[in-house]
N, C-alpha and C positions, 0 to 999 in steps of 0.2 A: 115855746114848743120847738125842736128839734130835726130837722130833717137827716133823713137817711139820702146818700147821696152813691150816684153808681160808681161804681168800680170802671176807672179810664182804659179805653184798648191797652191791649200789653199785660193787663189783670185780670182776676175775680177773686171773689171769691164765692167757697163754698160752704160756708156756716153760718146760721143769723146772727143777731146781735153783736156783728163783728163793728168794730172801730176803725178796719186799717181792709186795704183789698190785698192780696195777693201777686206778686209777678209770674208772670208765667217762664215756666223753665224752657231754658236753651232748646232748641227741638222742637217747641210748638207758639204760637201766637196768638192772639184775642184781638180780633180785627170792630171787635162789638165793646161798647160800653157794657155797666151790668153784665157779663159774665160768669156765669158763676164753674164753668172751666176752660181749658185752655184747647185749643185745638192742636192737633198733631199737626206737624210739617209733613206733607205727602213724600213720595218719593220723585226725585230730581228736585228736590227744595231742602233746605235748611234753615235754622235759626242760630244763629251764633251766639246770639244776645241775649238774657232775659228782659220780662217786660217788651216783647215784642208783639208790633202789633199785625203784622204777617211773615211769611215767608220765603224768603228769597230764592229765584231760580239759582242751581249750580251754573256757576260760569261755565263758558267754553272752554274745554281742557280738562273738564271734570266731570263727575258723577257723582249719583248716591240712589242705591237700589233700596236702598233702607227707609221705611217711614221715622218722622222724629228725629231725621237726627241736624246735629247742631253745626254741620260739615258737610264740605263734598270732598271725593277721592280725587285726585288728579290721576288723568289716566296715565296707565302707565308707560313706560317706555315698549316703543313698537305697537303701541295704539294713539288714539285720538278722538279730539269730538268738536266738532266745529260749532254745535250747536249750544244752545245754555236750556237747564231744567235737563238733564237727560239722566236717565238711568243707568245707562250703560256707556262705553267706549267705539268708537269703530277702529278695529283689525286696520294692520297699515296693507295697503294692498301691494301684490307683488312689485319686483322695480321699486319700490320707496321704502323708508325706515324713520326711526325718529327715536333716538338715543336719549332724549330726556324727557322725564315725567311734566303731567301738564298740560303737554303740547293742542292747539287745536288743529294741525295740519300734521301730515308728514311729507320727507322732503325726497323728493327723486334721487336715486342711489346716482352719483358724481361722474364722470369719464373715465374710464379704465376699471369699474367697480360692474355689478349686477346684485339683483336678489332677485330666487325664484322662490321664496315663501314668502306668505302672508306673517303678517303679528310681526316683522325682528323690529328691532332696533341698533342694527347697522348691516352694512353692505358688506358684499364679499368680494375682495380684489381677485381681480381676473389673475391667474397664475401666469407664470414665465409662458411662451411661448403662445400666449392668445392677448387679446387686448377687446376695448370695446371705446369707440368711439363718439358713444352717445349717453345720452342721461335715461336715467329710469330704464334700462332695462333688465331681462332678466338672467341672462345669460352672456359669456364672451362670446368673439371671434374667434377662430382658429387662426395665425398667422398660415398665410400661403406658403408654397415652397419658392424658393430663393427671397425668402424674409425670416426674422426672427424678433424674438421681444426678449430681450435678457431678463429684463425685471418683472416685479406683481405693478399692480396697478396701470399698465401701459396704454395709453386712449390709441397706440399704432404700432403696426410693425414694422422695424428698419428694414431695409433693402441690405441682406450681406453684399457687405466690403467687397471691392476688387481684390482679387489675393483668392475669396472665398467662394462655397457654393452651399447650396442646402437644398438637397431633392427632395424630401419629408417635410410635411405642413406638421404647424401647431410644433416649431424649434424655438428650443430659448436661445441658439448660438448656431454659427456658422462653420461649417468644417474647413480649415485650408487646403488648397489646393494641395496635392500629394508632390512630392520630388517627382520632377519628370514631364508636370503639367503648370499651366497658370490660366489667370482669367482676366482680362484689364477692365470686364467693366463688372457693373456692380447691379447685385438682386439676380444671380442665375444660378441653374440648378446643376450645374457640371462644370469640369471645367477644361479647358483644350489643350489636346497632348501639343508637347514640343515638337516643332518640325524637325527632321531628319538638318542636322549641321548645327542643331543648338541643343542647349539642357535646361535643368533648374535643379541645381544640387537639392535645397531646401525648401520644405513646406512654407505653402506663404512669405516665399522670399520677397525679399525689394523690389526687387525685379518682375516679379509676379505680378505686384502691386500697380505697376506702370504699364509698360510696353508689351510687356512677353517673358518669353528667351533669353538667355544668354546666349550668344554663338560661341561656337566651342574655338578657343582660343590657337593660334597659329603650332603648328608641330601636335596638333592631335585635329580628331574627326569623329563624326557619329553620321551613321547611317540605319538609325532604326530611331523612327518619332517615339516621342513620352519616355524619353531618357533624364536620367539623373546626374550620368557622367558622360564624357567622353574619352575617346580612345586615342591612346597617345600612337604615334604611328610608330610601327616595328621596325626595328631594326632595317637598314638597308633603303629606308623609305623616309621622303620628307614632306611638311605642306609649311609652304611660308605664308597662308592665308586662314584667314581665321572663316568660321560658319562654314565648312567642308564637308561634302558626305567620304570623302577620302584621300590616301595619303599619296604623293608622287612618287617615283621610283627611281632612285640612284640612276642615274645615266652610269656608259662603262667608263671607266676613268675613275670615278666618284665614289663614295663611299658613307654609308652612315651607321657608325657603330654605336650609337644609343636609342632606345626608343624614347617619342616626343623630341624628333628636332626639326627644326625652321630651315635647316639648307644640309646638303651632302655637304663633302669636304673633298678637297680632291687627293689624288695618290698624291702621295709624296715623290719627291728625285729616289730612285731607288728599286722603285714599286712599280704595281700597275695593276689592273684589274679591266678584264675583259667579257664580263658577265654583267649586265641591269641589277637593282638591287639588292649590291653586296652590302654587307655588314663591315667587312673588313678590304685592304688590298693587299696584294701578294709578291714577296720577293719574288725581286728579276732574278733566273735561277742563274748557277753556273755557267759561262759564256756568255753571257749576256749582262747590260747594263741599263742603269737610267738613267742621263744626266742631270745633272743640279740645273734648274734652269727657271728663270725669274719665276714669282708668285705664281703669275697671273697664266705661266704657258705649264701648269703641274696639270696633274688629270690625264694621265697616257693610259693606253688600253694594252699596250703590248710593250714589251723590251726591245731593245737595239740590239742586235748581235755584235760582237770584237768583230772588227776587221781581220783581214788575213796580216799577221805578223806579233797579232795581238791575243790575249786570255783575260780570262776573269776565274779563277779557281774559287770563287763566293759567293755566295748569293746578295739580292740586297745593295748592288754596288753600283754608283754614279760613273764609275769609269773603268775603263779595263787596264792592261797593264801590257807593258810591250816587252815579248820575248826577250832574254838575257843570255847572258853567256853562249853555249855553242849551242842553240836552238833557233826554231824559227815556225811559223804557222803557216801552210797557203790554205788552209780552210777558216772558214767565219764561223762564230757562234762557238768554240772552244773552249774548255775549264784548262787545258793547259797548252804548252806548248812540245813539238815536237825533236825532239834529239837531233846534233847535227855534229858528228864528231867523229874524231877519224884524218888519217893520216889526208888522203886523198879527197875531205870533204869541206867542203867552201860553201858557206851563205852568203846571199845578197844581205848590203848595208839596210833594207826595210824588214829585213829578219822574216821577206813571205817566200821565202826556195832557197831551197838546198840542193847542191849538186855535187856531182862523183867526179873531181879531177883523173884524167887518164895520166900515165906514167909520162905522155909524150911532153917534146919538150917545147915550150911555148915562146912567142916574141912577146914582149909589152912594152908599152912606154909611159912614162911618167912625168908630168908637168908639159906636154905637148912634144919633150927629148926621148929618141930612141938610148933603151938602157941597153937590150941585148935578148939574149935567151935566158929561159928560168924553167924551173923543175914546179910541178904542181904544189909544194911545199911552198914556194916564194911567192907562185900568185894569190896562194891563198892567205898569204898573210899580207901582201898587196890590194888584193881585195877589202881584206878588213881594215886597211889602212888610206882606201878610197883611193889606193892607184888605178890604173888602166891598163887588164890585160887583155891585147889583144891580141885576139883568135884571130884564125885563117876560116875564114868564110866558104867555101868551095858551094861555086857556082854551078858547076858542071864532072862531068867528070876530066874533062880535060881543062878546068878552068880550076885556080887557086888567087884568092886574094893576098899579095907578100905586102911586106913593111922595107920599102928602102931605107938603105942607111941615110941618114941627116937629120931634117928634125923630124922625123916619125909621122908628120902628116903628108907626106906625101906617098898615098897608096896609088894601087891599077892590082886591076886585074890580068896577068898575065895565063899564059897556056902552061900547062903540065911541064911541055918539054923547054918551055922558054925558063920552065922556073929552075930546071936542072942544068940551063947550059948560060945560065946567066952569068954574069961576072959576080963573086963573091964580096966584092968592094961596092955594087950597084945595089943587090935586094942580098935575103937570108933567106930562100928559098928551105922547105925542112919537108920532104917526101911523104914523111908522118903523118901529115894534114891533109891529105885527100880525101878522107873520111870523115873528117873531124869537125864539128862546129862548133867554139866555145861560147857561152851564154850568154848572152848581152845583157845580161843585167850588172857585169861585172866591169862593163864599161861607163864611162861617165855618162 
């Protein structure tokens, strides 16, 4: 006789007289012998297998809202599920994300990232000009003023450069300091004008970058702070020092005929200049001179006048020139010289007097020897030939100086009547000369 025998978990069947049991399909199992159908896999369970004889919870990471079935869903990106058997996913909660299917956690959004929605599945990098220095949060930082974040993702913001400034929060870059100004140190919001004697030609110069200023370099100056340039000194004006709020002033003598110079220059032999901050100097006019006179003694404020005997008909001129021919000067400071011509007219050998020979007739001597009498015609070419004529002096009215005959130096003063009743061989007594006195400049 025969026995009928049960159907093993994982089967049944469901019709009699069968021979063979049945497997139970994917999706449900038979946890019972004899069976004669299969059970459903509830929901959070599956069966992958046929012939099964229960149903597995869905792993962690996964799901299945579905009765029967032979799978679970892995959750998807920007969800999760820690748990196993579940129906559903959990939402990734703000601050966190999770970029692949599966997952049973999500992971806190990085440094310089945030997320302020539920469900992503990734972060949002913080833009230029904010950052964020922590994990899992939801939102950036604003960088401060005198910071900036050039890049996205930044966990900080830089402190701008020396050189820079940034008054405005939430900067992706630093502005330079403008020509005029600098900043030496670093993370501020402005930046400090140039003192009064310095500049900064260029934004964020080198210079900026370090110390400051430049001082404004020798033959120029500034005197107004938060400059870009400075001021060359004008004309007539010098600074041999550099960081100056201004220029010095030609002393008289001096001169400076460019602007931006380091020293005056002095007159020339020639010239002169008698005014503070000339540009130029000025010919020595007519009658007047400047001598040539070493390097170091130039710089005159005034001209020389000619002496008397002398002119200068030029301007401009180191030296004057000495009367010629029949003329002569007795005044100083002259362009020319004075006429001296004429039958009865005689100049002294320094050409400073001219005088009116009288008709009378004169004694002279020459080489210390009495020659005789001469007519105004022969002293006066004696004169110009550096003899000695001499005059009768008259002391008094009754007094006449004569020239005894011998060697001509032996004079006296005799009386009027002594000089009429003298011996003609003794003195050369001449009645003429009581009135008369010839010029001693025509004596030696």
């Amino acid at each position: 006789m025969t026995w009928c025998v049960f159907c093993q978990q994982g089967s049944y069947q469901d019709q009699p007289g069968s021979t063979s049991c049945k497997y139970c399909p994917k999706g449900t199992h038979q946890p019972n012998q004899g069976g004669i159908t299969c059970e459903i896999c509830p929901v959070g369970q599956f069966s992958a297998l046929a012939n099964s004889s229960q149903c597995l919870q869905c792993p962690n990471g996964t799901y299945q809202d579905q009765p029967g079935s032979s799978y679970c869903v892995p959750c998807p990106a920007g969800t999760y599920q820690p748990n196993e058997g579940k129906i559903t996913c959990e939402v990734c909660p703000v601050g966190q994300y999770n970029d692949l299917k599966g997952n049973s956690q999500c992971f806190e959004c990085p440094i310089g990232k945030y997320q302020n929605q539920t469900g992503s599945s990734q972060c949002v990098s913080c833009p230029k000009g904010t950052y964020q220095p922590k994990e899992g949060e939801i939102s950036c930082e604003i960088c401060p003023v005198g910071q900036f974040s050039a890049l996205a993702d930044s966990s900080q913001c830089l402190q701008c450069p020396n050189g820079t400034y940034q008054d405005q929060p939430g900067s992706s870059f630093c502005v330079p300091c403008p020509a005029g100004t600098y900043q030496p140190d670093e993370g501020k919001i402005t930046c400090e004008l140039c003192p009064v004697g310095q500049f900064s030609a260029l934004a964020n110069s080198p210079r900026s970058l370090t110390k400051g200023c430049l001082e404004c370099p020798n033959g120029t100056y500034q005197d107004q702070p938060g400059s870009s340039f400075c001021v060359p000194c004008p004309k007539g004006t010098y600074q041999p020092d550099e960081g100056t709020i201004t220029c010095e002033i030609c002393p008289v003598g001096q001169y400076s005929p460019l602007t931006g110079n380091l020293q005056c220059f002095l007159c020339p032999s020639g010239t002169y200049q008698d005014q503070p901050g000339s540009s130029y100097c000025v010919s020595c006019p007519k009658g007047t001179y400047q001598p040539y006179l070493e390097k170091e003694t130039y710089g005159q404020s005034s001209c020389v006048n000619c002496s008397v005997g002398h002119y200068q008909n030029g301007s401009g001129q180191t030296s004057c020139l000495v009367c010629s021919g029949d003329t002569f000067q007795d005044e100083v400071g002259q362009a020319t010289c004075k006429d001296c011509t004429g039958f009865s007219m005689c100049y002294n050998k320094e050409k400073t007097m001219c005088y009116s020979l009288t008709t009378q007739i004169m004694s002279y001597e020459s080489f210390g020897i009495f020659r005789g009498n001469l007519s105004p015609t022969n002293c006066k070419q004696l004169c110009w030939s550096d003899a000695r004529c001499e005059g009768f002096t008259v002391s008094s009215i009754e007094e006449v100086t004569v020239s005894k005959r011998g060697d001509g130096k032996n004079r006296e003063t005799i009386s009027q009547e002594q000089c009429y009743t003298s011996d003609s061989s003794d003195v050369y007594p001449n009645e003429n000369y009581t009135s008369y006195t010839f010029p001693p400049e025509c004596h030696e």
